[in-house]
N, C-alpha and C positions, 0 to 999 in steps of 0.2 A: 753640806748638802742636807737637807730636809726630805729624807725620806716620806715620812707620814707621812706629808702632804700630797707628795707625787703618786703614791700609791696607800689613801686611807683604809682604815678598815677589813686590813687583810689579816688574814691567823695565819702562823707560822706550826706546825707540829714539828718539835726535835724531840727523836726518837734514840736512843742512847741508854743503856745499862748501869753508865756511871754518871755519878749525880751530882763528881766536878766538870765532865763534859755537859753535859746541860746547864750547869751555872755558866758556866763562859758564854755557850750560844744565848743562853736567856738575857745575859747583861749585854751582850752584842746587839741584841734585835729588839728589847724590851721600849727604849725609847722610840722606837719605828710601827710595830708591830703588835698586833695580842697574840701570848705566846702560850702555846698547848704542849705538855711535854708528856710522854712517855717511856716506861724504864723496860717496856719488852715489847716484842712485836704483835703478839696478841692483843695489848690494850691498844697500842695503835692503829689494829683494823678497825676496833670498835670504836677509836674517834672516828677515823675517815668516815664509816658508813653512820654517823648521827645523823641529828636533822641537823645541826651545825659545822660541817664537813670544813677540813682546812685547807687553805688556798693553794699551799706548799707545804712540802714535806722533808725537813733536813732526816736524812736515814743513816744509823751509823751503821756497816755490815759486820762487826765482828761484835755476835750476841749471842749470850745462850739461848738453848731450845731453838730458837728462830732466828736464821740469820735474817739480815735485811735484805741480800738475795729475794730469799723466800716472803717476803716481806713484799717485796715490792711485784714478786713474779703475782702475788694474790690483788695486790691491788690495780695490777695491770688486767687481770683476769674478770674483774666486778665492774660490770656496768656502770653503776656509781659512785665508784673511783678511777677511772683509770684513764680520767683525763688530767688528775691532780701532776702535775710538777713533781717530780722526787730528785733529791738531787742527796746522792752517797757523801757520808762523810767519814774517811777512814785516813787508819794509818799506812795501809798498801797505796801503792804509786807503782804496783808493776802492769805493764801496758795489759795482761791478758786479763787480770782483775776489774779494769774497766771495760776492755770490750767485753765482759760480763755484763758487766752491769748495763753498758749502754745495747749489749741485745736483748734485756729485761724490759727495758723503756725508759732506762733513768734518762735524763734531762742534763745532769750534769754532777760532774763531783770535787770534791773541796778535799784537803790532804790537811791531816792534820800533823803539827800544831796549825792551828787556821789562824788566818790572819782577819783582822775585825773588819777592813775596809772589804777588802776582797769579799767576804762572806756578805756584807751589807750588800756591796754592788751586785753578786751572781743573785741575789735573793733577790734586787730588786729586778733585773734583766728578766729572767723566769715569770716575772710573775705578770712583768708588763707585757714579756707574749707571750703568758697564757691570755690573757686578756685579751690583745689582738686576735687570736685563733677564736677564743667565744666569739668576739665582734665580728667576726668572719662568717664563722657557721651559721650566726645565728642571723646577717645578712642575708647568706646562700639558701637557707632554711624557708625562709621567707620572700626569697623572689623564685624559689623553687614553686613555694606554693601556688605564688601569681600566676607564676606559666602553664601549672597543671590547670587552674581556673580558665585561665588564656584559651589552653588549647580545649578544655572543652567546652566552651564559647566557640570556639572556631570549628569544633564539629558538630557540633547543635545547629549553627548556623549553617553549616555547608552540604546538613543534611536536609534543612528546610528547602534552601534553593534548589534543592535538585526535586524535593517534592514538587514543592511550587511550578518547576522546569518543564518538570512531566505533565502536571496539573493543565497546564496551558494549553497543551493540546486538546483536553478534557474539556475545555472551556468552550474551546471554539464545535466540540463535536454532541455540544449539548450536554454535560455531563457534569456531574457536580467536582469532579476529581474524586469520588472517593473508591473509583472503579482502579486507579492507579496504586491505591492503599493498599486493598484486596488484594487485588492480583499480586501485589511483591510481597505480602505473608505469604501466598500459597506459593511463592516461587521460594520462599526462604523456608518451608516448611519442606517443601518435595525435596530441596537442594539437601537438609540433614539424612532424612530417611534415603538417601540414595549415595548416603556415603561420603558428602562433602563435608568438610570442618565447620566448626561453627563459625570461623572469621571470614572464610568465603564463602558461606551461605547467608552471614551476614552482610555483606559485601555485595551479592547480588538482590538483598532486597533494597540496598542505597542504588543501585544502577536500574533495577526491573521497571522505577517510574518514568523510565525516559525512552520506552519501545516504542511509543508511536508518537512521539516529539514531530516527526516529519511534516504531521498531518496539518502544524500549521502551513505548510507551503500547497495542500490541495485547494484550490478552487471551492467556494461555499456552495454551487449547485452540484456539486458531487457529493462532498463531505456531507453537508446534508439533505440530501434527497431523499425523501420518505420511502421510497420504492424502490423497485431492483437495478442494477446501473449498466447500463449500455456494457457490452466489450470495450468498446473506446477508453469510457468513463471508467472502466474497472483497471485498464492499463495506467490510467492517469494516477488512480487511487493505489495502486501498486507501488507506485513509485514514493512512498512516504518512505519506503524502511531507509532507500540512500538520501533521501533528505535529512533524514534523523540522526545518519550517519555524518552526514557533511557536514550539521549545524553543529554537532558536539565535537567534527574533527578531529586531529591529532594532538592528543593531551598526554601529557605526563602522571596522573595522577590514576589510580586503578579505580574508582568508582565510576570515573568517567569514559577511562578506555573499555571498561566492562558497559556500561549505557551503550554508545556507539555501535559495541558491537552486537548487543540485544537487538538493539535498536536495528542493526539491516538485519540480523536473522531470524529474528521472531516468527518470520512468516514462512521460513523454510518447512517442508514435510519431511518426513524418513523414507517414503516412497519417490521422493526428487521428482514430486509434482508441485511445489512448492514456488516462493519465490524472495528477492530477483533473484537469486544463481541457480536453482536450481539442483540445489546440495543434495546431496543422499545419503541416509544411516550416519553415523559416526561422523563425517566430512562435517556436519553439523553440529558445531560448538555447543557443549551441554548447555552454556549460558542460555543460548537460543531456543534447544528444546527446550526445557523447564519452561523458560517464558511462553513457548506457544501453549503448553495445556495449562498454562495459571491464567491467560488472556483470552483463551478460547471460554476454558469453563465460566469465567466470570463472566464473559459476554452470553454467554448461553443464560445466566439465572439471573442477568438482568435486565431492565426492562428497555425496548429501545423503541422510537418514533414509528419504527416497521414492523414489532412484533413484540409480542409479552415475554413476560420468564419464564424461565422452563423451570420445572422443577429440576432438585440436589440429582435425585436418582435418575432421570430421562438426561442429566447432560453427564452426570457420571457414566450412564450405559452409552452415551455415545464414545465419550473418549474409549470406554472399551473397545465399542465395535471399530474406531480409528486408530488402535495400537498397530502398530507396524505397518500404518498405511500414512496420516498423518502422524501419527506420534510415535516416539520412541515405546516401543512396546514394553519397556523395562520400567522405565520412567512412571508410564500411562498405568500398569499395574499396582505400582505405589502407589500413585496418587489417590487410586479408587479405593485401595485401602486407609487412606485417611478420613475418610469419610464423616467420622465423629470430629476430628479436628476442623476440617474445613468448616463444616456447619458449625463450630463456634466463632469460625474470622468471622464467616457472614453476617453472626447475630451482632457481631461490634457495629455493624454498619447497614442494617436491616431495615432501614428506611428504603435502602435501596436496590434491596432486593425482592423475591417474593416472600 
């Protein structure tokens, strides 16, 4: 059998004290292999860690100063050895002396006097799957990297859709979309400063664009009518939050079961003047509140068909004067404390504001 060929260009390091055990292993493997030797275990860490490390390692354990024990416990220990093959070569054969060794990491072990076939075959076995396990990892390694790419393609994308989602309604009520931008930074801004984590405050600025999704289902002489709208009209107009609810449905997925539910509560008050249900205080999922003073104030400082923008400070003083009647009073007093932060979302998008 033709080693080399099956397995070229591999280095063998035999590690061994005495220098007619390494002539035997050197004339065993020399026509197979390029063969690295060592007479103590100290020289043998300083091959393994070169720039030319060896593929396999014959280790003999009965050595002075450093067994090959220890020997092999350092190379199992070193980032950049301790995926090499080590395979013991001794004169012990009593069972507790290998399960030593094999809870060190060896690979395999040879009893000496060694036999030339046997040692050619375990060296070449070892070496062929050290090589399948590279070809493995370095498979795994690389379609690991695919799917982290994959997946965030797939949340880039699944973040725009929901933009876009929300955007729609924005479209239809004269509005560039970037009023759904705004308002879900100041909803992911308020949601930290009131003591939510940052993956669910992150979390509701992916769901805060889809609170008034409903509104594509209102009627175009409601939604936009210049002027102020009938009782009738304003019933009609009410009824977006369960639209918005119904068209995002029952999903599995928490951006959108979080949408959904912005989407009916948005409009609820803390005084249960509010609507549709008519919630009161607390009964009012914080998703909800948050969203109503990020949607309120933004529609307060921007400009609409029926009226200008208010200035920062007149719609900040309002939310004041509506803490504990429309808004969460706890909430509402955060919020007016951001004051410097909000006026820099706004400047991101200041075309569309005053």
């Amino acid at each position: 059998m033709n080693y080399q060929e099956e397995t070229p260009n591999k280095t063998v390091l035999i590690v061994d004290d005495l220098t007619e055990n390494l002539d035997i292993l050197k004339e065993i493997l020399n026509p197979y292999y390029r063969v690295q030797v060592a007479t103590n275990g100290r020289l043998a860490l300083k091959i393994a860690v070169s720039p030319t490390p060896p593929d396999l390692i014959l280790l003999d354990v009965m050595m002075p100063e450093m067994d090959g024990y220890e020997v092999c416990r350092l190379l199992k220990q070193n980032a950049r050895t301790w995926d090499i093959p080590i395979l013991f070569v001794t004169a012990k054969s009593e069972e507790e002396n290998e399960i030593k060794g094999f809870d060190l990491g060896a690979a395999d072990y040879l009893v000496k006097p060694v036999s030339p076939s046997i040692v050619r075959a375990r060296v070449k076995t070892h070496l062929t799957l050290h090589d399948q396990r590279k070809l493995l990892a370095d498979q795994v390694a690389v379609r690991t990297a695919q799917l982290m790419i994959q997946n965030i393609e797939l949340a880039e994308t699944r973040q725009e859709m929901i933009h876009q989602l929300g955007r729609a309604a924005e479209y239809r009520d004269n509005e560039t979309g970037l009023h759904v931008m705004r308002m879900s930074q100041y909803v992911q801004l308020l949601a930290l400063h009131a003591g939510l984590s940052e993956p669910e405050a992150d979390l509701l600025m992916l769901a805060a664009p889809m609170h008034d999704l409903g509104k594509i289902g209102i009627p175009d002489h409601i939604l936009l009518k210049p002027g102020k709208l009938t009782g009738k009209e304003f019933t009609v107009m009410q009824t977006h939050c369960e639209i918005g609810y119904q068209i995002i449905g029952a999903q599995k997925t928490d951006v959108l079961t979080l949408g959904g539910l912005i989407a009916l509560t948005h409009h609820e008050q803390w005084n249960g003047c509010g609507y549709p249900s008519r919630l009161v205080g607390e009964a009012i999922p914080i998703s909800g509140r948050l969203a109503a003073i990020g949607d309120v104030f933004d529609a307060l400082t921007s400009v609409r068909p029926y009226k200008k923008a208010w200035s920062v400070d007149d719609a900040l003083n309002l939310i004041a004067k509506e803490a504990g009647e429309h808004f969460d009073p706890g909430l509402a007093v955060i919020f007016i404390g951001l004051k410097s932060a909000i006026v820099e979302i706004m400047g991101r998008y200041q075309e569309q504001t005053a």
